[in-house]
Residue frames as qw, qx, qy, qz and C-alpha x, y, z in Angstrom:
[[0.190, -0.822, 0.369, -0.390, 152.59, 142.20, 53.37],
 [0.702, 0.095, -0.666, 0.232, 155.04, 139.95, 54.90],
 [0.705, -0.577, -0.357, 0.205, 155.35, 139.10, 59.03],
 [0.454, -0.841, -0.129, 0.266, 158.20, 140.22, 60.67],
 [0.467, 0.826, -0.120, 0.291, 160.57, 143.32, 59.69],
 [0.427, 0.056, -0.453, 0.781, 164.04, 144.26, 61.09],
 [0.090, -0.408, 0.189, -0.889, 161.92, 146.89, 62.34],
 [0.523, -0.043, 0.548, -0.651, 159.57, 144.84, 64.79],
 [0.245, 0.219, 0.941, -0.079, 156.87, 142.03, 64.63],
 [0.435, 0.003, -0.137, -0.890, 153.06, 142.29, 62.70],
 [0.209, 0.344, 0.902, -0.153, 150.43, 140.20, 64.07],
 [0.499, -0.038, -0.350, -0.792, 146.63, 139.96, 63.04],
 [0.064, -0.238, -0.924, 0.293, 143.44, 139.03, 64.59],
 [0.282, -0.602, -0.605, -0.438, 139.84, 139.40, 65.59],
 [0.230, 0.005, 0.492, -0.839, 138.03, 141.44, 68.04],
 [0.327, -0.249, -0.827, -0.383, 135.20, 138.41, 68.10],
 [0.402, -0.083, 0.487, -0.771, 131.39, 139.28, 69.62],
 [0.228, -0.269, -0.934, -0.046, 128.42, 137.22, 70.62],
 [0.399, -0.750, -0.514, 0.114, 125.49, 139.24, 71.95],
 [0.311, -0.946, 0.024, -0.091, 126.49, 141.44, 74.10],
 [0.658, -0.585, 0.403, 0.249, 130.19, 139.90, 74.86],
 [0.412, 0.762, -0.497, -0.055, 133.45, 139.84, 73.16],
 [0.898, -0.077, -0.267, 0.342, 136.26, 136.54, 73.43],
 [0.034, -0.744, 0.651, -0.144, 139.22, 137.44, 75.27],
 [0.799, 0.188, -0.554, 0.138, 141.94, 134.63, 75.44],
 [0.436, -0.771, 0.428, 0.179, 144.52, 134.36, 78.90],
 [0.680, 0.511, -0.476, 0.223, 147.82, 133.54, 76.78],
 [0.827, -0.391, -0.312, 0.256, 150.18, 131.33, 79.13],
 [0.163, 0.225, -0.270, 0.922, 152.49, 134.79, 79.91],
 [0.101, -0.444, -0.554, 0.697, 149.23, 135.79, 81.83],
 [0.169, 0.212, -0.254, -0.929, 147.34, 138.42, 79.15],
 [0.386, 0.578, 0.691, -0.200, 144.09, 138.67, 78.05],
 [0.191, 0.561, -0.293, -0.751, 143.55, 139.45, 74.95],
 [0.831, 0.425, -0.084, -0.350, 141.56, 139.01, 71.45],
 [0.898, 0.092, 0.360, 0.234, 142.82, 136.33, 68.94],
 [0.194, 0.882, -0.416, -0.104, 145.71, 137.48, 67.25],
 [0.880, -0.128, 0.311, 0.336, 148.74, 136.01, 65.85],
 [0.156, -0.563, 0.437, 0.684, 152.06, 136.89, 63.48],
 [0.644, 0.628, 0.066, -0.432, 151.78, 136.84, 60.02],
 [0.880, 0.003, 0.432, 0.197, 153.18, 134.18, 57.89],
 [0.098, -0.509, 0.382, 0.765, 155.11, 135.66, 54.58],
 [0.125, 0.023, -0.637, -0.760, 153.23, 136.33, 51.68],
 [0.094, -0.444, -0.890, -0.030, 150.18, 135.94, 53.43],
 [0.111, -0.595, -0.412, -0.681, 147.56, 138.04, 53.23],
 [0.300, -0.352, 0.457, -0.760, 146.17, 140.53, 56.71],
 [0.696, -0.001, -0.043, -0.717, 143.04, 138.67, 56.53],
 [0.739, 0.287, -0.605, 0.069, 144.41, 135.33, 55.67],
 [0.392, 0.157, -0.652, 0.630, 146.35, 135.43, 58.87],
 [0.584, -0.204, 0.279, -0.734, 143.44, 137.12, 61.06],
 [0.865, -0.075, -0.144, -0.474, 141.24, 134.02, 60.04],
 [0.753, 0.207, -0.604, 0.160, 144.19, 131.10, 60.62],
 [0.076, -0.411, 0.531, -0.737, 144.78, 132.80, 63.81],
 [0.564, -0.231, 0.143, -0.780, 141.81, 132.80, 64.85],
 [0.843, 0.078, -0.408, -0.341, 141.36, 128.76, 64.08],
 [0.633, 0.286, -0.607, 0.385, 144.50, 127.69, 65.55],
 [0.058, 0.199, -0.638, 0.742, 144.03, 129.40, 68.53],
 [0.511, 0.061, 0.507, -0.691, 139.80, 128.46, 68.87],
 [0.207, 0.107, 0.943, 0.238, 138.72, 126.40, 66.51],
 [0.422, 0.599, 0.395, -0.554, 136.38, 128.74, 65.48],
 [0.249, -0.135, 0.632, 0.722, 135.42, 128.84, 61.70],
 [0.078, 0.604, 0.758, 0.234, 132.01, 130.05, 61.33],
 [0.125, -0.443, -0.156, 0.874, 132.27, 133.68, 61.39],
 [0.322, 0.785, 0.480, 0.223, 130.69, 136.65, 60.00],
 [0.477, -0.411, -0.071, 0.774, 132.94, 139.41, 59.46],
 [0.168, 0.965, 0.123, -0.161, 131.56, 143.23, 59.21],
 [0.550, 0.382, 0.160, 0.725, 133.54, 144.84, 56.54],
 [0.049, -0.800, -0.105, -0.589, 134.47, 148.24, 56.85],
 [0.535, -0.833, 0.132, -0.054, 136.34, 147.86, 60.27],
 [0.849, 0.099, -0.258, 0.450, 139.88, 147.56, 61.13],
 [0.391, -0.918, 0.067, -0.010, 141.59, 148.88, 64.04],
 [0.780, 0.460, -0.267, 0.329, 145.37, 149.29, 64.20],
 [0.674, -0.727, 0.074, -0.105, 147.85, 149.04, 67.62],
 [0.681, 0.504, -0.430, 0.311, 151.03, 149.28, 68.44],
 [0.428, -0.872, 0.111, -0.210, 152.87, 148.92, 71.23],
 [0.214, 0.691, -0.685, 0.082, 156.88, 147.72, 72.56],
 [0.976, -0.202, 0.021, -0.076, 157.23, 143.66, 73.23],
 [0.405, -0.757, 0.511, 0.042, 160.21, 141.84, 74.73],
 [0.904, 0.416, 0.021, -0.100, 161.79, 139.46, 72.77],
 [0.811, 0.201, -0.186, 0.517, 165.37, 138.18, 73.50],
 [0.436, -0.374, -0.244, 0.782, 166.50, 140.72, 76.32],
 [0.177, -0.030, 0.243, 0.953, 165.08, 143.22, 73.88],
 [0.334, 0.529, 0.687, -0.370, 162.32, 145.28, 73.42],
 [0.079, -0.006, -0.588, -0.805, 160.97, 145.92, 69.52],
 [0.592, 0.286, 0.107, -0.745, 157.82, 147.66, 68.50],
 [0.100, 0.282, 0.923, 0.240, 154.62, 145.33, 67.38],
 [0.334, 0.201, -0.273, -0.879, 151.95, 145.88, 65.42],
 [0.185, 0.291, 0.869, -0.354, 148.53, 144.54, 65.64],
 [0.392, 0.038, -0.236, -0.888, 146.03, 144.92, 63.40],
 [0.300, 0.297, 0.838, -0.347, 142.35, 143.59, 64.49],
 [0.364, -0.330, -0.707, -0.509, 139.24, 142.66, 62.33],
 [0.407, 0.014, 0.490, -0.771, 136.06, 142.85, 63.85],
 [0.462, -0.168, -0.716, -0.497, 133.43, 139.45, 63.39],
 [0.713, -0.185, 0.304, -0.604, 130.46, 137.90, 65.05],
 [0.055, 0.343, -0.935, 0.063, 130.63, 134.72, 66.16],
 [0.703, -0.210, -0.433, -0.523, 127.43, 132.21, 65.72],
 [0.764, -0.208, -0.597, 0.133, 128.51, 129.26, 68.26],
 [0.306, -0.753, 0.440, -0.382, 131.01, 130.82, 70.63],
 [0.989, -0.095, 0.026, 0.109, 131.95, 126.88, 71.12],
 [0.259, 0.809, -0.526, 0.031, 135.76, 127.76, 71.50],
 [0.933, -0.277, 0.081, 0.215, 138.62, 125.01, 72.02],
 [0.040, -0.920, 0.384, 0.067, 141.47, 126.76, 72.76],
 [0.663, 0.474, -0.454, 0.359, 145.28, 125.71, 71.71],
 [0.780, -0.335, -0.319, 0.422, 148.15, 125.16, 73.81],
 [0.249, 0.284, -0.164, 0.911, 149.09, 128.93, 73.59],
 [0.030, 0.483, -0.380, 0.788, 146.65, 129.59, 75.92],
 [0.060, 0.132, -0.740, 0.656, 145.40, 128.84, 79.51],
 [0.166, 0.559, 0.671, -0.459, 141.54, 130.24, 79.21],
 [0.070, -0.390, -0.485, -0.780, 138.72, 131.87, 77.30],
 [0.150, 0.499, 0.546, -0.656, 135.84, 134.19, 78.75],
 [0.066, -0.535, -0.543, -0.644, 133.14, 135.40, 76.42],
 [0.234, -0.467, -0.400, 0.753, 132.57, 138.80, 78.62],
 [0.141, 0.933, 0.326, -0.061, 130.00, 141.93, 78.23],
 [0.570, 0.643, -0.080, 0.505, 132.11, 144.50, 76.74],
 [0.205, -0.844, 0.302, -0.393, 132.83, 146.89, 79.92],
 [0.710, -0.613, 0.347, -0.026, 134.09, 143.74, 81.62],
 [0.913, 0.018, 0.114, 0.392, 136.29, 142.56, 79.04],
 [0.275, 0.880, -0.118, 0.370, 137.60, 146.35, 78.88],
 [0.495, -0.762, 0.317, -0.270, 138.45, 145.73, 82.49],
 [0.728, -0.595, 0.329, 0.092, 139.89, 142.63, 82.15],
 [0.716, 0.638, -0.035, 0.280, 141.70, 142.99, 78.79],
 [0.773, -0.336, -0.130, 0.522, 145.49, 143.35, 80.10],
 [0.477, -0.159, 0.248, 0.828, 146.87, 146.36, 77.98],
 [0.198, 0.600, 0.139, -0.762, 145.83, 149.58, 77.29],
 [0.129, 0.278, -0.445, -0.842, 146.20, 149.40, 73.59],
 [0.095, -0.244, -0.965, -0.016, 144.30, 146.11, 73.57],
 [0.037, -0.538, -0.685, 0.489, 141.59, 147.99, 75.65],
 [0.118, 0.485, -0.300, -0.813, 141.53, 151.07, 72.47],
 [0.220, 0.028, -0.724, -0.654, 140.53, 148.44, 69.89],
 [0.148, -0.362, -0.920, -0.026, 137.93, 147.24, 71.74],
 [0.044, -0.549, -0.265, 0.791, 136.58, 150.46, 72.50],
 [0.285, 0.306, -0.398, -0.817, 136.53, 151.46, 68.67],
 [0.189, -0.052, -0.788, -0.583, 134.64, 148.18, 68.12],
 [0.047, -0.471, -0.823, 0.314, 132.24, 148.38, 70.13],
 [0.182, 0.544, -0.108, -0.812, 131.88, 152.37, 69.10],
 [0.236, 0.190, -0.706, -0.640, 131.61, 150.70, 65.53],
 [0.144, -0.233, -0.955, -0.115, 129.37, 148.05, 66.30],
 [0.004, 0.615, 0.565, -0.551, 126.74, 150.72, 68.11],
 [0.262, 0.543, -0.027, -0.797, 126.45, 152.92, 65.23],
 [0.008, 0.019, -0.943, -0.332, 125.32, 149.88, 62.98],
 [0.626, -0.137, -0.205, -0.740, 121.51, 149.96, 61.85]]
């Protein structure tokens, strides 16, 4: 699946926990929110979840639960205009939690889930984490 269509943008990322807490990023617009990035062409969902995820924490020791995958959409500005994006999140567990964030953004919080619901900027954003946590509670 390739990145971006005439018809809008497609990103991919993690909804990463530790324990009890999930990452959220602040991106330098001011948002909180998982790792996530656009896809590259010809690159694979996954592919792009995991590069994301590096580029933007330097994380690379995951463990990722198969058998999730949450999909979001919602309308982003982009040149005076606004065009629909698409967001599909993975769901992994992070051993270290040792993040070193990029220059895209400002801060990291490893937060209990109900506070990173609260401070997670955007409703849809605030849906996938909901389903993974729903997913991650009905796990043996």
């Amino acid at each position: 699946m390739g990145s971006d269509t005439e018809t809008g943008e497609f990103a991919c990322g993690f909804i990463l926990f530790r324990g009890d807490c999930t990452l959220l990023l602040r991106h330098t617009e001011g948002h909180w929110a998982p790792p996530k990035g656009r896809v590259e062409p010809g690159e694979a969902e996954m592919e792009a979840a995991l590069r994301e995820l590096r580029e933007e924490t330097g994380l690379r020791d995951i463990a990722v639960f198969e058998g999730f995958s949450h999909e979001i959409g919602y309308l982003k500005r982009r040149d005076g205009a606004e065009i629909p994006k698409r967001v599909l999140f993975f769901l992994a567990e992070s051993p270290s939690g040792e993040v070193r964030l990029s220059d895209e953004h400002t801060a990291f919080d490893w937060l209990e889930w109900d506070a990173a619901l609260a401070r997670t900027t955007h409703d849809t954003t605030r849906e996938a984490l909901a389903a993974a946590r729903e997913f991650l509670q009905q796990q043996p």
